[in-house]
Residue, then its C-alpha position, 0 to 999 in steps of 0.5 A: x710851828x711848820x708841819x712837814x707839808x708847809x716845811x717842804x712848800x718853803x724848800x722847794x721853790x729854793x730847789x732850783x736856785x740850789x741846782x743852778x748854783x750846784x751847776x755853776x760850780x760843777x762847771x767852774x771846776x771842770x775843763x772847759x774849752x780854753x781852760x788851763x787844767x794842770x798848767x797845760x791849755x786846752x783846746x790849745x787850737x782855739x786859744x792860738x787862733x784867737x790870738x792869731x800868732x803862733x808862740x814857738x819855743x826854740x834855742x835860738x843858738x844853734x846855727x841849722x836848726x834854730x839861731x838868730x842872725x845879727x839882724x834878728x831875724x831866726x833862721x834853722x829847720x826848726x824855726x821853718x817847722x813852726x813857720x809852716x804851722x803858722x803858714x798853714x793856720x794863718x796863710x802869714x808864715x811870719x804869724x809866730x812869736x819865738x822864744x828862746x828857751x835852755x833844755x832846763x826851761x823847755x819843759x816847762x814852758x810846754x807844761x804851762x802853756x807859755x808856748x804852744x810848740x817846743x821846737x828844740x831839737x829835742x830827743x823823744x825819748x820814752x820817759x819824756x813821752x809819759x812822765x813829762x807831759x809832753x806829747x811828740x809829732x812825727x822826728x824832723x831829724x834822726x841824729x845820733x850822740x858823738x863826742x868832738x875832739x882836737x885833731x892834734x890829740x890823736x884821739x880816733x875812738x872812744x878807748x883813747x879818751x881813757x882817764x881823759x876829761x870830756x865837757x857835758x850838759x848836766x841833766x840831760x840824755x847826753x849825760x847818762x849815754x855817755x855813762x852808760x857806754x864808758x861804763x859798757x866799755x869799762x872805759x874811766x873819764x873825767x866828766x866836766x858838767x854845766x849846766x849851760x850848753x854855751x858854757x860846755x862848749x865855752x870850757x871845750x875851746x878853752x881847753x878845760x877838757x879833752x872832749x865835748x858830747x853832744x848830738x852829732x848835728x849840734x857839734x857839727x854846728x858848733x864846729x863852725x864857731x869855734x877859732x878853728x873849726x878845722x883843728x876839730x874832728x866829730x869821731x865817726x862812733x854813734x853814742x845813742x839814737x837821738x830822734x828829734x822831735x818837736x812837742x805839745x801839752x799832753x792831752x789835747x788830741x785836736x792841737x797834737x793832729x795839727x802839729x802830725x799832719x802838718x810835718x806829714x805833710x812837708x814830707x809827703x810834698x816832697x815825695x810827690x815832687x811838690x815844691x815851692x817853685x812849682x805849686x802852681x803847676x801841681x795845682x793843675x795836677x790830675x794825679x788825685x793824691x796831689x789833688x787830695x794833699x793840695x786840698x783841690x778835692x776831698x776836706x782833710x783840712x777841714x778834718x784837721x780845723x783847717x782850711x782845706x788848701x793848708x799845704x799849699x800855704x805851707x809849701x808855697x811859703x817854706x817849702x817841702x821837707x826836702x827844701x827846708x833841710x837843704x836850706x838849713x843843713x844841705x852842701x850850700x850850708x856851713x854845716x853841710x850835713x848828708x840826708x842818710x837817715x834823714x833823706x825820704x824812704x824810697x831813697x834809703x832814709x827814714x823819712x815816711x808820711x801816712x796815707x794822706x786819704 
């Protein structure tokens, strides 16, 4: 029989094998770096960097922002925002993988870590910002919804489109807008829903409807692949604000100030006159705010996990804000888009970068 000292000489020496097992499953069940909690990765830096490639999701079918030309190459303002971050985190703006992605996929292509950047000219919204799991980096385009229609209809406003059919994306922020304003306006229509956004401007050019909803910039877009581009007219009304974003996994902070500073950064350049023409010359520069944002004094890249000349990478690859917008969308472009909202703050826009201090 074991009397209670002899009982507590045979426990003890099992205590420390009994702590080091309890740690090891404490450890197995917590976050650990790198490790996929919730569908999302964490440290979502390291985990691209190890791969050294940047996995991108992007439409891919709308010409200016995302779309794939016959020779495979993806061109648009959303694809030079991830050509940037690869530029600033591998010095290789080629560094990144594209994915094609629908608006019903793009959410969870994010949540489950398949991608590590939606850029998708998608609308920041409030419940996207806190029920979704995403978390937004500064608006690449301020752009609004409005409704296209056939010139030889004669439809100028929204009251004329009273009992007529208009082409709509189910489940989107597109739909419950224009809802929400026919409603306000007591104004009847015939919504026409898909699912598929190519299968809404499919049914609008085959006269299935009346008229077709969608951001501004995307009709625009759109336009010019229809038959006849000419005999289409964007109507003048803003619908809603559509301020597009690009995303990241919710709760990973270091990966979510990657994606700020970097845009920040393409915007600051192009304020200060940075361009990918004279980089070289603004190297030599004495002003210390170009000094400190080109990284020839101070260590902001190494704040962010980068290398402190990260945007000059950036701007000698891709360019500043101002010269990915005007090679995408500016007056030499099909879509020809004004700046207005977009244009930089000292010029009437909307586009303003933090202190970079």
């Amino acid at each position: 029989m074991l009397t209670q000292k002899s009982m507590m000489n045979w426990i003890n020496p099992i205590k420390p094998l009994a702590i080091v097992l309890l740690l090891g499953l404490t450890a197995c069940g917590a976050e650990t770096e790198g490790e996929v909690t919730g569908g999302a990765q964490r440290n979502r830096m390291g985990v691209v960097q190890a791969r050294g490639e940047l996995q991108c999701g992007v439409s891919g079918e709308l010409p200016g922002f995302s779309f794939v030309q016959s020779n495979g190459d993806y061109v648009g303002l959303d694809v030079d925002v991830c050509r940037a971050i690869a530029a600033a985190m591998f010095n290789d703006a080629k560094a990144v993988e594209f994915r094609n992605l629908n608006a019903k996929e793009r959410f969870t292509a994010v949540q489950t870590g398949e991608i590590d950047i939606l850029s998708r000219n998608t609308t920041w919204s409030m419940s996207r910002d806190t029920s979704v799991g995403l978390e937004f980096g500064p608006v690449v385009f301020y752009d609004s919804q409005a409704i296209m229609v056939r010139k030889g209809d004669k439809i100028t406003k929204l009251e004329d489109l009273k009992n007529k059919s208009i082409c709509i994306q189910i489940g989107t922020t597109t739909e419950q807008n224009l809802t929400d304003q026919m409603r306000k306006r007591e104004i009847p229509f015939k919504p026409i829903v898909f699912e598929e956004i190519n299968t809404v401007f499919s049914a609008y050019s085959e006269g299935r409807c009346e008229g077709v909803t969608a951001d501004r910039s995307q009709l625009v877009s759109r336009r010019t692949k229809l038959a006849k581009p000419d005999d289409h007219t964007v109507l003048a009304e803003a619908l809603s604000k559509e301020p597009l974003a690009p995303a990241v996994a919710d709760g990973d902070s270091r990966w979510q100030d990657v994606l700020k500073w970097t845009i920040y950064a393409l915007v600051e350049a192009e304020e200060l006159g940075i361009t990918s023409k004279n980089i070289d010359q603004k190297l030599q520069s004495k002003d210390p705010t170009v000094r400190r944002l080109l990284g020839v004094e101070g260590d902001l890249g190494k704040g962010l996990g980068l290398s402190n000349d990260f945007v000059v990478r950036m701007i000698r690859q891709v360019g500043n804000y101002g010269e990915i917008y005007d090679r995408n969308l500016g007056p030499k472009t099909p879509l020809n888009l004004p700046r207005g909202q977009n244009d930089l703050w000292n010029k009437g826009g909307l586009m303003y970068a933090p202190p970079f201090r």
